[in-house]
N, C-alpha and C positions, 0 to 999 in steps of 0.2 A: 507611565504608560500602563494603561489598565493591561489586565489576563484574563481571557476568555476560554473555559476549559468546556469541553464537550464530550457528554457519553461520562461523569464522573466516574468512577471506584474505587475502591480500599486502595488498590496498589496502583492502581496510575489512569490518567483519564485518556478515550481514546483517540482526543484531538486537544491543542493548545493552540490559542491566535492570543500571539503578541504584536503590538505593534501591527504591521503590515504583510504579518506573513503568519501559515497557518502550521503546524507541526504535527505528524499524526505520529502515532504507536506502529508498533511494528505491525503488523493485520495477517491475522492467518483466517483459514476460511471454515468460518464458525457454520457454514449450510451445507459444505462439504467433505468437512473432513472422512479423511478416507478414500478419497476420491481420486480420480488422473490429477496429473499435475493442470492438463488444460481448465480443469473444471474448479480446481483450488485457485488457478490465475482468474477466473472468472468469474468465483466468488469473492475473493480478495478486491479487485476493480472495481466492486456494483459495491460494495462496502467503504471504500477511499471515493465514489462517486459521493457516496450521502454523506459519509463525515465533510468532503471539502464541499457541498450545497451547505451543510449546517453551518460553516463557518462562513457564508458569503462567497465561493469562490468555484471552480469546475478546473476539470484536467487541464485546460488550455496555458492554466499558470504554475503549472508545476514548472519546478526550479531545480530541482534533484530527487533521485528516487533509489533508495537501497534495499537490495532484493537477496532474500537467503534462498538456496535450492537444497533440498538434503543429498540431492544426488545432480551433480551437473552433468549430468549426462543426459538431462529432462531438459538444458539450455532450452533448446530450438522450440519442445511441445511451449515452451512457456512463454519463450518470445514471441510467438504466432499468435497469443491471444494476445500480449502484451502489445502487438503492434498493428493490431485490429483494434483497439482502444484508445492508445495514446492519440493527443490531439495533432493530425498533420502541420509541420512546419512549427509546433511548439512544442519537441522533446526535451526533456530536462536532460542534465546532467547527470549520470545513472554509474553504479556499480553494481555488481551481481556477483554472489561467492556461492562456495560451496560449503553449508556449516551443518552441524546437528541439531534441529531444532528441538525445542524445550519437550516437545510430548510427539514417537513415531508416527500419529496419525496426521500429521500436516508434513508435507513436502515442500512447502513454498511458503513464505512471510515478507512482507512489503511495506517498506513504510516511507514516507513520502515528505518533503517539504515544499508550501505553493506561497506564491504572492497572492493577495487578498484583490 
């Protein structure tokens, strides 16, 4: 089965489609950082929009979605944009924690698995 890697780099590419399904990187929001958590949900979305266009595929086939919050106490700002997005009647199977992200100006990191 071929590999289709998208968005390459030195340490890791920002999308992989094997087979029938598309895998992205974890996505924090490279237009916002710094920003409200709604705004980082926001950027993070329109960024997992165009990695799963590039791989052939749209929100409607996501399959599971793992969400990091640096502070869950952001839960709700980040599900309101999260659930103005997600496609109706096709939400994946999701978990959401509360961790330290890699660098204090991201609040929120998304990474996503879809069918093709």
């Amino acid at each position: 089965m071929a590999i289709k890697r998208i968005e390459v780099g030195e340490r890791m590419s920002q999308a992989v489609v094997h087979g029938e399904v598309v895998y992205t990187a974890g996505q924090v929001a490279q237009n916002a950082a710094g920003a409200s958590v709604a705004e980082q949900t926001r950027d993070i979305l329109s960024s997992i929009d165009r990695l799963l266009a590039a791989a052939g595929t749209d929100k409607s086939k996501l399959l599971t979605a793992n969400i990091w919050l640096s502070d869950i106490s952001t839960f709700n700002e980040m599900n309101e944009v999260w659930d103005a997005w997600v496609s109706p009647g096709n939400t994946p199977s999701r978990a959401c924690v509360e961790s330290r992200l890699a660098n204090a100006k991201y609040t929120v990191e998304i990474m996503v698995t879809a069918a093709l």
